[in-house]
Each structure stands twice: as C-alpha cells, then as structure tokens.
C-alpha positions as a Markdown table, in Angstrom:
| # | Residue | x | y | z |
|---|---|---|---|---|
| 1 | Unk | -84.1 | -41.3 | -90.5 |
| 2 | Unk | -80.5 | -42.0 | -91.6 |
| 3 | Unk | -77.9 | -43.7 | -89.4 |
| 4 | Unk | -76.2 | -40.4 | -88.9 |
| 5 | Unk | -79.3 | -39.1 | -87.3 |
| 6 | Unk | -80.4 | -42.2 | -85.5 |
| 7 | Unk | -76.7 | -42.2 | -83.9 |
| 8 | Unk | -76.9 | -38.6 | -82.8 |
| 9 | Unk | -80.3 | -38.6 | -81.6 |
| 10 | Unk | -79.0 | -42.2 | -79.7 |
| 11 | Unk | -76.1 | -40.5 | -78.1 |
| 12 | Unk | -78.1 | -37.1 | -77.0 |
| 13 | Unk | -80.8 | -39.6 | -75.7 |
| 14 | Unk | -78.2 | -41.2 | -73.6 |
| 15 | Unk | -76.3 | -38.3 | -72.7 |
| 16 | Unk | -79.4 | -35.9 | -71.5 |
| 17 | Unk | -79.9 | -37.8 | -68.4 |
| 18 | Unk | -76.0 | -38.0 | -67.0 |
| 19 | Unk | -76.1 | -33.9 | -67.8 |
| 20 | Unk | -79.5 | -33.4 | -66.0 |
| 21 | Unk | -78.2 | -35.3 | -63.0 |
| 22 | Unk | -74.5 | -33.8 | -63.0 |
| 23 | Unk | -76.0 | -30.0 | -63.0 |
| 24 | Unk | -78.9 | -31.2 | -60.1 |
| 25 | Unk | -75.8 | -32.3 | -57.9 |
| 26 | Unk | -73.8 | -29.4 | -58.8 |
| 27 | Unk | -76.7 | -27.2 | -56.7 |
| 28 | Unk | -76.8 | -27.4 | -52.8 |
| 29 | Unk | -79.9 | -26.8 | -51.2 |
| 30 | Unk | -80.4 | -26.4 | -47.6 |
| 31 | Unk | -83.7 | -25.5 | -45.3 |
| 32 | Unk | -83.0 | -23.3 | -42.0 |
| 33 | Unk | -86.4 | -23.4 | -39.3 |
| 34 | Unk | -86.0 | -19.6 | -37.9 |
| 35 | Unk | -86.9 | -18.8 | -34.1 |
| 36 | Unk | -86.4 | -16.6 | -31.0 |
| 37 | Unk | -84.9 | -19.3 | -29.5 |
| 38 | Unk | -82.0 | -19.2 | -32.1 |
| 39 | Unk | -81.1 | -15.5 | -31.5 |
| 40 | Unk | -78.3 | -14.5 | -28.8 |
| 41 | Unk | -79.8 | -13.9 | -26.3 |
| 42 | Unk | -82.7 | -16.0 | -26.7 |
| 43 | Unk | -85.7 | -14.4 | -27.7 |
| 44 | Unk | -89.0 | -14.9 | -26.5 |
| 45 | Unk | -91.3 | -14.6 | -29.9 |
| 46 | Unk | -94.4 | -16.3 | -31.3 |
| 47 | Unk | -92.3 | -15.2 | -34.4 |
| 48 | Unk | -91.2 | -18.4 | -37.3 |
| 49 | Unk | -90.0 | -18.9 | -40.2 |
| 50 | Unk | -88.5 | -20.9 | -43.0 |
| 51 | Unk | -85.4 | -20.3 | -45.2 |
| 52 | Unk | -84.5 | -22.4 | -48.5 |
| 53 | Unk | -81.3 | -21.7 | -49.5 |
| 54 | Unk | -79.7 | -23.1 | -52.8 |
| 55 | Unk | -76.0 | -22.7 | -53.6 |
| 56 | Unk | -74.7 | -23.0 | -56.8 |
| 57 | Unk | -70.7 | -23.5 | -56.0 |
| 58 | Unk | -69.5 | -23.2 | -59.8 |
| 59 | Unk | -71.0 | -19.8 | -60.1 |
| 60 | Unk | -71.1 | -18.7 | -55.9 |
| 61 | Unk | -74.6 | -18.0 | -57.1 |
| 62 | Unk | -77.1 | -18.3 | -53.8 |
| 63 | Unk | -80.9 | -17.8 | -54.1 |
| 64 | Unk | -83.5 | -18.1 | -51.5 |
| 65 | Unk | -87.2 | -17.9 | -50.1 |
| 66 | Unk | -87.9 | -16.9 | -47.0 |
| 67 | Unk | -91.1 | -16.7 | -45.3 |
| 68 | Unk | -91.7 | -15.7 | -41.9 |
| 69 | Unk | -94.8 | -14.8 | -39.7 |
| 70 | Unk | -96.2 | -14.2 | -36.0 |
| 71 | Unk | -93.8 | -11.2 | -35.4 |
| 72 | Unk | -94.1 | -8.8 | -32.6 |
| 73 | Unk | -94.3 | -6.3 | -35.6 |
| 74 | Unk | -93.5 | -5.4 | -39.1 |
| 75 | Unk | -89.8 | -6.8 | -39.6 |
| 76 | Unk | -87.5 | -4.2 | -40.6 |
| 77 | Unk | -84.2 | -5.4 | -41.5 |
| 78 | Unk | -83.2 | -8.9 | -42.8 |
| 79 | Unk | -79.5 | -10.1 | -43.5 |
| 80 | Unk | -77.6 | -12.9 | -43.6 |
| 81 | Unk | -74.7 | -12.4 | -41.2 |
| 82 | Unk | -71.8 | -14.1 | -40.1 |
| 83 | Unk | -69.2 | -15.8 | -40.2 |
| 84 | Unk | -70.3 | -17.2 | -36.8 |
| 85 | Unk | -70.5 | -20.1 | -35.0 |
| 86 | Unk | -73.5 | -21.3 | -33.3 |
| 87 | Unk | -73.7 | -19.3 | -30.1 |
| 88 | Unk | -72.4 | -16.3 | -31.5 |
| 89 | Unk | -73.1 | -12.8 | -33.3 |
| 90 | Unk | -71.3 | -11.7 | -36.4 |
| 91 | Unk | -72.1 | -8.9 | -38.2 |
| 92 | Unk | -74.5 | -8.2 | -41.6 |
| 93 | Unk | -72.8 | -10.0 | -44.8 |
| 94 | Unk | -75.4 | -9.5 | -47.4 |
| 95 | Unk | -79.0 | -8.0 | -46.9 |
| 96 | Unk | -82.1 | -10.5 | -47.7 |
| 97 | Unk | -84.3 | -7.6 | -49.2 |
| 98 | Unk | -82.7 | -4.2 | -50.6 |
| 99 | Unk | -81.6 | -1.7 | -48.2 |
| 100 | Unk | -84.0 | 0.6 | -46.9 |
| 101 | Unk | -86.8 | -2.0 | -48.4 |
| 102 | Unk | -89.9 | -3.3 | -45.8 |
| 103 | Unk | -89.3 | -7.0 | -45.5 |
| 104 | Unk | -92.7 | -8.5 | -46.5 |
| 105 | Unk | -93.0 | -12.5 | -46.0 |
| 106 | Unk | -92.3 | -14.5 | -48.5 |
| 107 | Unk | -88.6 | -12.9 | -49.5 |
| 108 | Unk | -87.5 | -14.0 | -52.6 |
| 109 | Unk | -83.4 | -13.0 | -53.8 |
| 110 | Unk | -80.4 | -14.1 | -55.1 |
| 111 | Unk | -76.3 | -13.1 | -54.8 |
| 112 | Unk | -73.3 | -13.7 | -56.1 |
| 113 | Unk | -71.0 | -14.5 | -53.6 |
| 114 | Unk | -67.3 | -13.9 | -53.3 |
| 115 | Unk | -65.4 | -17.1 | -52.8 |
| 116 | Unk | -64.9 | -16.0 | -49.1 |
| 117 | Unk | -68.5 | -15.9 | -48.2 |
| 118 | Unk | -69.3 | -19.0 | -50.3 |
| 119 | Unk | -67.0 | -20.9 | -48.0 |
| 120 | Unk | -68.7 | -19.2 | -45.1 |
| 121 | Unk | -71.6 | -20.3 | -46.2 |
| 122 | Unk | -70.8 | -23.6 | -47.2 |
| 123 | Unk | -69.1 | -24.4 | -43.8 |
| 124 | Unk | -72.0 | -23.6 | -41.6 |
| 125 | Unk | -71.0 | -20.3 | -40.5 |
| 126 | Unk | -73.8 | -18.2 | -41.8 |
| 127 | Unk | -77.7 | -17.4 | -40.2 |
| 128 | Unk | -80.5 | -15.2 | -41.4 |
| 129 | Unk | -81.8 | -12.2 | -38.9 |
| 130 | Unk | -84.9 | -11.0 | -39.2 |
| 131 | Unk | -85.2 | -7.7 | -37.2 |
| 132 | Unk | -88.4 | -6.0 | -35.8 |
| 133 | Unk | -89.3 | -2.6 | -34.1 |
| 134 | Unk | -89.2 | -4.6 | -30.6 |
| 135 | Unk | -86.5 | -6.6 | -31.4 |
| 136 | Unk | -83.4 | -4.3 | -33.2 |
| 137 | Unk | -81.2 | -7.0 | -32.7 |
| 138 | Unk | -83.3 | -9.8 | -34.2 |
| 139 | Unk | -86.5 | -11.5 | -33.7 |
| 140 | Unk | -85.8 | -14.7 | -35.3 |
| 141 | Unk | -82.8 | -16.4 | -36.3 |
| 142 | Unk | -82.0 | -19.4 | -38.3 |
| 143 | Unk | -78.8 | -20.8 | -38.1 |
| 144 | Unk | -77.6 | -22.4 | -41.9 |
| 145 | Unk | -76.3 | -25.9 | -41.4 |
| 146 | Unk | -72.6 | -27.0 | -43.1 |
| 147 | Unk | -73.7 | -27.2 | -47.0 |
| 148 | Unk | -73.1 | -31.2 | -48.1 |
C-alpha cells in the first residue's frame, strides 16, 4: 500500500464515523401510544395503537409505521391532522394511507412536507386519527409530542 493510499484510507477511516453520527442526529424520531381516551370527546374503545414517526428536517421528509388493533370495526380513514393543541380538533393535513384506500394495520408511508407543516409537526401540534364505521370522528388518537 503506498502512503497516498494509507493516508486516504486513514482519513475515510476517521471521517466515516463523525458522517454516520452527523446524518443519525440529523433524523428525529418520535413514538405516539394511540387511544380513545386521546380523542375529543373521549372515546370509549378497546381500540390501540402505536405510531413511529421519523422526521428528516433537511429534506421535511416524514416516514412512519403505524399499527393499530381492537377496533370497534374496520378503520376507514387515517390522517394526520392539525395544527392543534392538546385538547383540541383541527382538521386532516396529510392522509396516512391513500385516499379511498382500507387502512389495514401495520401502515407504512412517507411525505414530504412543506416547511409549514414540518414546523407543525416539529412543535407538537400534530396527532394521528384513526376513524372507524362507529366512530366517524375517530376511534383512536395519538397526540405527536414537540420533535427534540
């Protein structure tokens, strides 16, 4: 191996790591627990679920997996709305699954947010709905925490 190479492969060596951890920070993850008890008004549901949410801020990119389960029936709508504050309703900002699709648990997707609704996002004032037949207005809600 000449120096040249031993120097280059040196510097990628000790370069690799700093690069792996600078784009692992760049992403923001965040978990949201959904229930009846999070909707407005309180719903009562043997209905759960889980949301993983992670937010890539240089691109606005935001992907997630749902899974939900224990509904009073098929879910039939899921969105993310807001902006909101805990407490409160907002309307539909981005469907979960494609319009007109049946929701089937686990959801897997991804967006590309505009800088508005990253900011939304980022500050808390986003939750996921998932609607049913028995419950139009949502079943379960979990309400997405200020991103850190």
């Amino acid at each position: 191996m000449t120096p040249l190479n031993l120097l280059r492969n040196s510097v990628i060596a000790s370069i690799l790591p700093v690069l792996l951890a600078t784009y692992a920070l760049s992403e923001s993850r965040i978990t949201a627990t959904l229930s009846g008890a999070n909707e407005v008004p309180a719903v009562q549901t043997p209905g759960k679920g889980t949301i993983v949410l992670a937010l890539n801020p240089a691109t606005r990119e935001l992907s997630w997996t749902l899974e939900f389960s224990d509904l009073t029936g098929p879910a039939t709508m899921v969105h993310f709305h807001g902006p909101a504050i805990p407490g409160n309703n907002a309307p539909p900002v981005l469907w979960v699954v494609e319009k007109g699709a049946v929701p089937i648990s686990p959801v897997q997707g991804s967006a590309i947010l505009t800088p508005e609704q990253a900011k939304n996002l980022a500050d808390g004032e986003w939750y996921v709905n998932v609607h049913t037949q028995t419950n139009p207005s949502g079943e379960i809600r979990g309400l997405i925490a200020p991103l850190k």
